[in-house]
VEXTOR-507294 format. One record per residue (C-alpha): residue in three letters; x, y, z. Coordinates in steps of 0.25 Angstrom, whole numbers, plus 2048, in hexadecimal, padded with zeros to 3 digits. Layout:
residues N
ALAXYZ ...
//
This chain:
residues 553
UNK800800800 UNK80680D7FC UNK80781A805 UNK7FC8227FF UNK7F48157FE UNK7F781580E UNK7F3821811 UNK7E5822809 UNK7E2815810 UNK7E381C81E UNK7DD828817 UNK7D181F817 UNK7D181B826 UNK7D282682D UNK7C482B823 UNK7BD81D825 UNK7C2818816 UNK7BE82580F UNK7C682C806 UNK7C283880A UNK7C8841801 UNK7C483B7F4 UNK7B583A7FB UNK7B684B7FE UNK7BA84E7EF UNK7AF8457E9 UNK7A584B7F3 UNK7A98597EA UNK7AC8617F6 UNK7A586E7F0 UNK7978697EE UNK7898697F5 UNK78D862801 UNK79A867803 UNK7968777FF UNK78987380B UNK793870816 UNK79E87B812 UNK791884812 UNK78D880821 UNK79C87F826 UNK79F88F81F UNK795894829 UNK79B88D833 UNK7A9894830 UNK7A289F82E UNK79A8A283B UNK7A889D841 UNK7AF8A883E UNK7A58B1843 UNK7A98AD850 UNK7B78AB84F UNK7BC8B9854 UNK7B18BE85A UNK7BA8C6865 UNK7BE8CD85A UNK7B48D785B UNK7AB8D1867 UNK7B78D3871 UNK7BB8E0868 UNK7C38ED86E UNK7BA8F986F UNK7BF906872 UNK7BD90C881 UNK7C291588B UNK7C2918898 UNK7B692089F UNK7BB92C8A4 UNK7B292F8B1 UNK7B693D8B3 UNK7B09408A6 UNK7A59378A3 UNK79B92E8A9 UNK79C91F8A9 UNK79191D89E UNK798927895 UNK795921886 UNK79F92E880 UNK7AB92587C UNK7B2932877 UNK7AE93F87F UNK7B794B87C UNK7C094A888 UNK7C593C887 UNK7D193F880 UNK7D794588D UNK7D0939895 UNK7D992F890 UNK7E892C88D UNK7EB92A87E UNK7EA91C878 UNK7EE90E87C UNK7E9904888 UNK7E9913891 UNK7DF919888 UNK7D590F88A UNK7D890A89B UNK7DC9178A0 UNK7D79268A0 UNK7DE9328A5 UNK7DC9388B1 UNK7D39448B4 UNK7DA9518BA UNK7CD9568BF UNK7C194E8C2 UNK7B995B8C3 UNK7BD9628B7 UNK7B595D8A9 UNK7BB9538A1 UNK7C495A893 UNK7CB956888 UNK7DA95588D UNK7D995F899 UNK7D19578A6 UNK7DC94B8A5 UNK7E99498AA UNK7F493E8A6 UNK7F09348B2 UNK7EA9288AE UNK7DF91F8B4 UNK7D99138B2 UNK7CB9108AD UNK7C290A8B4 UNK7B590B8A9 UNK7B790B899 UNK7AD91288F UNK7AD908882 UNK7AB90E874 UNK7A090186F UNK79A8F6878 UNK79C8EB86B UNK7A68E2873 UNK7A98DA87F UNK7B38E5884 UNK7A68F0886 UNK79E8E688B UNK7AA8DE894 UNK7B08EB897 UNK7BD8E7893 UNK7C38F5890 UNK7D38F4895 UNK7D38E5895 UNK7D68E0887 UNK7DB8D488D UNK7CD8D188F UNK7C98D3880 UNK7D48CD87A UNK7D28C1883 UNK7C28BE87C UNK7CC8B986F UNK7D78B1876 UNK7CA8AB87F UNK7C38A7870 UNK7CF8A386B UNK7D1899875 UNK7C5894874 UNK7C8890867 UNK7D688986B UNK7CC881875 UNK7C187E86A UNK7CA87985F UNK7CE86B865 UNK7C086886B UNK7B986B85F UNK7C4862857 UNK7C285985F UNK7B385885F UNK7B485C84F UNK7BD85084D UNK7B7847857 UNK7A784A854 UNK7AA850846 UNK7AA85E840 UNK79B85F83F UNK79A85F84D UNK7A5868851 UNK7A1873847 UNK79387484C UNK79687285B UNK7A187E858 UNK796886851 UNK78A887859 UNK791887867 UNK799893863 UNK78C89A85F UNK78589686D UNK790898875 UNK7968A786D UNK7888AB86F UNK7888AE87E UNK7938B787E UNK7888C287B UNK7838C0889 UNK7918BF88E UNK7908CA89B UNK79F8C889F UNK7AC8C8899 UNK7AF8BB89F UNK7A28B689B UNK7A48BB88B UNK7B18B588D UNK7AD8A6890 UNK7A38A6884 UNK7AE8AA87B UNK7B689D87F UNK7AC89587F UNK7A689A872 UNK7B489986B UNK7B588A872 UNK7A888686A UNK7A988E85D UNK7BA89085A UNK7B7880851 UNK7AD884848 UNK7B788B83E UNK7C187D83F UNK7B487383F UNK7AE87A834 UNK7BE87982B UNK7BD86B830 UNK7B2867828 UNK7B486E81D UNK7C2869819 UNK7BD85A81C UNK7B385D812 UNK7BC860807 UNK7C785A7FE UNK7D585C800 UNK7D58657F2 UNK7C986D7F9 UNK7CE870807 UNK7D3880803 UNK7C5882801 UNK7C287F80D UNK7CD889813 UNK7C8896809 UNK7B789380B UNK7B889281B UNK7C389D81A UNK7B78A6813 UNK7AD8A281C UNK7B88A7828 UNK7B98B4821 UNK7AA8B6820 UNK7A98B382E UNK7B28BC831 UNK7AB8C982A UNK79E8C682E UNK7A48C483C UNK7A98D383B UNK79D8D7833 UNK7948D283F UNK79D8D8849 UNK79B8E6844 UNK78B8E4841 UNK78B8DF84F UNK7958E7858 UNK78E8E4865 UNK7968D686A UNK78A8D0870 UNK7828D3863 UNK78C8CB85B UNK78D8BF862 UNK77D8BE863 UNK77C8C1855 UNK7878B7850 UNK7898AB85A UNK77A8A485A UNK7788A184C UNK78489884E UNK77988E854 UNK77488C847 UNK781883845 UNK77A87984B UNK77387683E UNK781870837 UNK77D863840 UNK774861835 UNK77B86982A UNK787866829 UNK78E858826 UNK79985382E UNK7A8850827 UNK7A7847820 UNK7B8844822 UNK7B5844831 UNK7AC839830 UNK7B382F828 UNK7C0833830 UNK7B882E83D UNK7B1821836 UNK7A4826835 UNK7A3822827 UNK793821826 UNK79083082A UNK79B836822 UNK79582D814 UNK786830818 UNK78D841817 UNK79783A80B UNK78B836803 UNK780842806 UNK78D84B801 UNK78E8447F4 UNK7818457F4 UNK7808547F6 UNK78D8567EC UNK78584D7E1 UNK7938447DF UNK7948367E0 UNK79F82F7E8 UNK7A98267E0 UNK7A98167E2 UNK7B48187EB UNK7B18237F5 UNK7A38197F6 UNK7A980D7F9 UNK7B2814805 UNK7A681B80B UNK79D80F809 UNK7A680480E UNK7A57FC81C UNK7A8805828 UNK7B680082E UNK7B57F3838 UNK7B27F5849 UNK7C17F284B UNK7C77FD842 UNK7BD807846 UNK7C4805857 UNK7D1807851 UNK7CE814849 UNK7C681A856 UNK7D381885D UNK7DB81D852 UNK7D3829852 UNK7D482B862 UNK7E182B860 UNK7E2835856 UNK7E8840860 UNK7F2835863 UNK7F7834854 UNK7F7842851 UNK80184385E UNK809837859 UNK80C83E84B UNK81684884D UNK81284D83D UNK804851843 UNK80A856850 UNK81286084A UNK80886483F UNK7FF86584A UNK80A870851 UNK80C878844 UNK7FD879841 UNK7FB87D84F UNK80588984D UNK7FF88E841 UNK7F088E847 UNK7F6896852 UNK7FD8A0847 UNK7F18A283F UNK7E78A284C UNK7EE8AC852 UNK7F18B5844 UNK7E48B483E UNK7DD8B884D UNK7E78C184F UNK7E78C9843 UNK7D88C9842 UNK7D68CF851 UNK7E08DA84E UNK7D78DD843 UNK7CD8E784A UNK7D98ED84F UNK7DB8F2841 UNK7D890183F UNK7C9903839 UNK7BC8FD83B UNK7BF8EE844 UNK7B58E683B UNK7BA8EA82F UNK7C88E7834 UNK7C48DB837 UNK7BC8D682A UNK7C98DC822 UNK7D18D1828 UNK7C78C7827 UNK7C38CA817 UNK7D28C9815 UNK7D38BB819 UNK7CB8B680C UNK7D78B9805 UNK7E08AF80E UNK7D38A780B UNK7D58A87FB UNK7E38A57FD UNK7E2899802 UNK7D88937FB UNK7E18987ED UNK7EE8937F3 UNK7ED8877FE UNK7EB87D7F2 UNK7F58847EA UNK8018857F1 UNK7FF87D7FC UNK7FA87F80B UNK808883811 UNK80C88E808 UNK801892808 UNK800893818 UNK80F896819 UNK80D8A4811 UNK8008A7818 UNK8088A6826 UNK8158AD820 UNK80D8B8819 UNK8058BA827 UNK8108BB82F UNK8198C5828 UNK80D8CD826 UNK80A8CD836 UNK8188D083A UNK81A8DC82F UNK80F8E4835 UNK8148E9841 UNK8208EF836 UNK8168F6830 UNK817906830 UNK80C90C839 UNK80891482D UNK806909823 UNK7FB90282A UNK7F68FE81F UNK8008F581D UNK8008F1829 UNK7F18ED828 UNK7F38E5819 UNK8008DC822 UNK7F38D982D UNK7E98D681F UNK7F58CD81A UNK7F68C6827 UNK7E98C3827 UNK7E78BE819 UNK7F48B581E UNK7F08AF82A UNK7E18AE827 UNK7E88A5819 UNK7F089C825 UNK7E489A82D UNK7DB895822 UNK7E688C81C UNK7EB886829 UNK7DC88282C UNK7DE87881E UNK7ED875821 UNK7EB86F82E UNK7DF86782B UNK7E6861820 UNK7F385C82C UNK7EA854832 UNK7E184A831 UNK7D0849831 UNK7D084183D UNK7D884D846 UNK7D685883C UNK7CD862845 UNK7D485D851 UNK7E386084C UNK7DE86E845 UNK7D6871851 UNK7E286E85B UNK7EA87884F UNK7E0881852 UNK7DE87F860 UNK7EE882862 UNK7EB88E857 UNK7E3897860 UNK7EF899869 UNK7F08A485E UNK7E18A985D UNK7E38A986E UNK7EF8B486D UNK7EA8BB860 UNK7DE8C4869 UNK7E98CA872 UNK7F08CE865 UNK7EB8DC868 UNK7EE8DE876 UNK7FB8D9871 UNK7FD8E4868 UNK7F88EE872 UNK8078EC878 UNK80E8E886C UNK8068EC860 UNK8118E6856 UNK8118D885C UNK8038D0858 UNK8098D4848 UNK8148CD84D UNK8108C1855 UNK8048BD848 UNK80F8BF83D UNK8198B7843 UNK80F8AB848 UNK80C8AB839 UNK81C8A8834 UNK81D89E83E UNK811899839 UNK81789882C UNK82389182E UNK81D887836 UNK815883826 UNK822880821 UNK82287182B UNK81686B827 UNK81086581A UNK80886980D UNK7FA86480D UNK7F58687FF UNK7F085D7F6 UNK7EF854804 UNK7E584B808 UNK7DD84F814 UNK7E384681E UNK7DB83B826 UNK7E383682F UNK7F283A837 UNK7FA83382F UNK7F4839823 UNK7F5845829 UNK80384482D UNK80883E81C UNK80484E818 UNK81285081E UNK819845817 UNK81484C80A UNK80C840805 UNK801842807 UNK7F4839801 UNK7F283C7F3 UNK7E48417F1 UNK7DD8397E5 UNK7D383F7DB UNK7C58387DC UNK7BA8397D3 UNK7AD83F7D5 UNK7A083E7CD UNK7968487CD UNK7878447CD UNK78084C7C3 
//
C-alpha cells in the first residue's frame, strides 16, 4: 500500500469512511442548500459584530469638569458659563480632577480675576451628555474604571473560547452557535437595568462568557461546508458580514446615543436565534467525523436534494455501507478521548499550537487596539469609527484576490510586516502632517484587519476536524491576552502618547517572522485526523482528486 493510498484510508476513518471532500465538491457548494445555511450563518456574523466592541461607545469618555460651588449651584446644567476659564487649570488630568481655588468667596465669580494659583480637589463633576456609563456611573477621574469594562469583555472572551469549543466539538456547531447567540442576547439585555457600576460590570463578563463564540461557531461551520478550493470565500463573505456589522453598530450608536436605549434596542431580537434549531442544518463533516453517519446522510441526501445533483456510485456506496462493527466503535471512543492526549504527544502540533497562539495575541491585540483608538481621532467619534471599519473591505478584497494565488504565508507575512512598519512609523511622523499620520493608522488597519481574516482560515486548516474548534479556540483563547491589554492603550498614552504606535507595530513584525516556521496549506486537504494534520509539514500532503458531478435538469 503506497503512502498517499495510507493516508486516504485514515482519511476515511476518522470521517466514518466518507471522503468528505470529494462528497462537499459534488454537493456544489454554491447552490440552494448551501446559499440557505451561508444566509442563516451571515446573520449570525453579523449581529455578532454588533456586540463585539460594544464598550466602544457604551463605556465612551465624555467631557466634564468640576462644579465650582462658589459659582454655581449643584444642579447647574451650564457646561461652559463665562467665568470658567479662570476656574480651571489649563488642559490635561488637572483640567478635569481639579479647580483653582477662589481668593474671595464673597466676591462674584469673573473670567480670570476671582481665582488664584491654589488648586483643590473636586468633589462633584458637571458632565457634558449622560450617553454613557461614565455619567451614569459617575466615573469622572477614574478612567481605570472605564478602560477596565474592555479588559473585563475581553476576558470573558478568553474564558468562553474553550468552553464553547468544547461543547461546539463535543455536541456539534449547531449547538454551540445558538447556545452562544441567544444567551448573549438574554444575558446583554440586562445591562440596561444595571443600577451599579459593579452590577454593569458582571453582565459585561458574563454576556461576553456567553456570546465571544458566536463569530468562531459560525467560521466553523462555514468552512466545513466547503471544499478546500472554496475556503477563501468563506474568509471574504464572513469578513463583509464583519464589516457590516461594524457600520451598523456605529450607525446604531449614534441614532441611539443613550446606552441603556442601545442595549434594549439591539440585545433581544437575538432570542429569535433560537429559530436555527429548526433552521439551520448541523455539519455535515462534524458528524461523520463523530460516527454519526445516519444524520449526516439523512442532511447529505436532503442537500442534494435541495442542489438538484446526483451523487456519484462511489460517494453512495460510502454513505450507504454498514455502520463500523461494536468492537471498532469502543476503540475510536477511546481514540477520541484521548484526543488531547495525541495533540500533547505531537510535538508538530504542539508547536503550531505555540506559533498560532502568538499570532492571535498580535492581531487581537492590534485589531482591538487600533480600533479603540479610533474615536480618539479628531472629528466626529462615529464616523471615525466607521472609517476604520469600511477600510477593512479592502483587507477583505485582498485576500480573497491573493490567499489562493500566492499562498497563505506570503500573504500573511506581508500583512503582519506592512502592519507593523506602518504602527512604529507613526510616532515619527511631524505634528503638522497628521495626515500622514492618519493614512500609516488606515494602512495599519487594512493590514492587521488582512492578518486576522487569514489567520481564521490558516489555522483551521493546522488542524484537524476532530479538535478544529477546540485547538482554534485554545488560539484564540490564548489571543485575547492581547484584546485584554488593547482597552488600556489609552490610558497608556495619557503618559507615554508614542508608546501604543510602538507596542502594536512591533507585535505585528514578531508576528511575521514567526510565519516564516511553519507550513503552506494552499491546495491541501482539509485535515481529518492529527496525523493528517501533522503530513502538512512534511509538505506531502494528500492529493486532492477531481470528482464528477451530474446535474439534474
Amino acid at each position: 500500500m503506497s503512502k498517499v493510498e495510507a493516508m486516504e484510508k485514515e482519511v476515511f476513518a476518522g470521517s466514518g469512511g466518507v471522503d468528505t471532500e470529494r462528497l462537499m465538491r459534488e454537493l456544489g457548494q454554491a447552490r440552494r442548500f448551501h446559499l440557505a445555511s451561508y444566509a442563516l450563518l451571515a446573520v449570525a456574523v453579523f449581529v455578532a459584530a454588533l456586540y463585539a466592541t460594544n464598550y466602544v461607545f457604551l463605556a465612551a469618555d465624555v467631557p466634564y469638569r468640576c462644579v465650582v460651588p462658589e459659582c454655581e449651584s449643584a444642579n447647574s446644567t451650564d457646561y461652559s458659563p463665562a467665568w470658567l476659564e479662570g476656574a480651571l487649570p489649563p488642559g490635561g488630568v488637572e483640567a478635569r480632577c481639579s479647580r483653582r481655588a477662589p481668593r474671595d468667596p464673597q466676591l462674584p465669580c469673573q473670567h480670570g480675576t476671582s481665582f488664584g494659583e491654589e488648586l483643590l480637589p473636586c468633589d462633584r463633576w458637571l458632565y457634558q451628555s449622560n450617553n454613557t456609563i461614565v455619567t451614569e456611573f459617575n466615573l469622572a477621574c477614574q478612567e481605570w474604571k472605564r478602560t477596565l469594562v474592555g479588559t473585563v469583555h475581553n476576558i470573558g472572551m478568553l474564558v468562553s473560547l474553550p468552553i464553547l469549543g468544547y461543547i461546539s466539538d463535543r455536541w456539534g456547531r449547531k449547538r454551540a452557535l445558538i447556545l452562544s447567540c441567544t444567551l448573549v442576547g438574554a444575558i446583554g439585555s440586562l445591562k440596561a437595568f444595571s443600577i451599579s457600576y459593579e452590577m454593569y460590570i458582571t453582565i459585561e463578563f458574563l454576556e461576553t462568557i456567553a456570546g465571544a463564540s458566536a463569530f468562531p461557531a459560525a467560521y466553523i461551520m462555514t468552512i466545513e461546508l466547503l471544499g478546500q478550493d472554496k475556503r477563501v470565500l468563506t474568509t471574504a463573505f464572513l469578513g463583509i458580514m464583519l464589516v457590516l456589522g461594524g457600520l451598523s453598530f456605529a450607525l446604531l450608536a449614534k441614532a441611539f446615543q443613550y446606552w441603556r436605549t442601545f442595549i434594549i434596542v439591539v440585545y433581544p431580537p437575538s432570542l429569535l436565534f433560537l429559530l436555527y434549531i429548526y433552521l439551520l442544518p448541523e455539519s455535515i463533516r462534524w458528524l461523520l467525523s463523530k460516527g454519526r453517519k445516519e444524520e449526516a446522510v439523512e442532511i447529505i441526501l436532503k442537500a442534494a436534494k435541495m442542489n438538484k445533483v446526483t451523487l456519484s456510485d462511489e460517494t453512495m456506496k460510502q454513505l450507504t455501507e454498514e455502520k463500523v462493527k461494536p468492537v471498532e466503535e469502543k476503540k475510536d471512543e477511546k481514540a477520541e478521548e484521548g484526543l488531547w492526549m495525541q495533540v500533547f504527544h505531537s510535538p508538530i502540533i504542539m508547536t503550531r499550537l505555540a506559533i498560532c497562539s502568538w499570532w492571535w495575541i498580535t492581531c487581537t491585540f492590534v485589531f482591538y487596539g487600533l480600533a479603540i483608538n479610533s474615536v480618539s481621532l479628531a472629528g466626529d467619534k462615529y464616523t471615525n469609527y466607521m472609517l476604520v471599519v469600511s477600510v477593512e473591505v479592502i483587507a477583505v478584497v485582498t485576500n480573497a484576490l491573493v490567499l489562493d494565488r500566492i499562498g497563505r504565508k506570503r500573504t500573511l507575512l506581508c500583512a503582519y510586516t506592512v502592519c507593523g512598519l506602518a504602527c512604529v512609523a507613526i510616532p515619527f511622523v511631524p505634528k503638522n502632517l497628521s495626515w500622514l499620520a492618519t493614512l500609516l493608522y488606515l494602512v495599519g488597519k487594512v493590514a492587521i484587519t488582512q492578518a486576522f481574516s487569514g489567520i481564521y482560515m490558516y489555522t483551521s486548516e493546522l488542524f484537524p476536524t476532530h479538535a478544529r474548534h477546540s485547538l482554534l479556540g485554545f488560539c484564540s483563547m490564548v489571543g485575547r491576552i492581547g484584546s485584554i491589554v488593547a482597552p488600556q492603550m489609552p490610558l497608556l498614552a495619557i503618559y507615554v502618547e508614542w508608546l501604543p504606535s510602538v507596542l502594536f507595530g512591533s507585535t505585528a513584525l514578531v508576528a511575521g517572522a514567526l510565519m516564516l516556521t511553519t507550513p503552506e496549506t494552499l491546495n491541501t486537504r482539509l485535515p481529518d485526523t492529527i496525523r493528517e494534520a501533522e503530513q502538512i509539514s512534511r509538505q506531502d500532503p494528500a492529493p486532492v482528486t477531481e470528482v464528477q458531478m451530474t446535474t439534474r435538469p
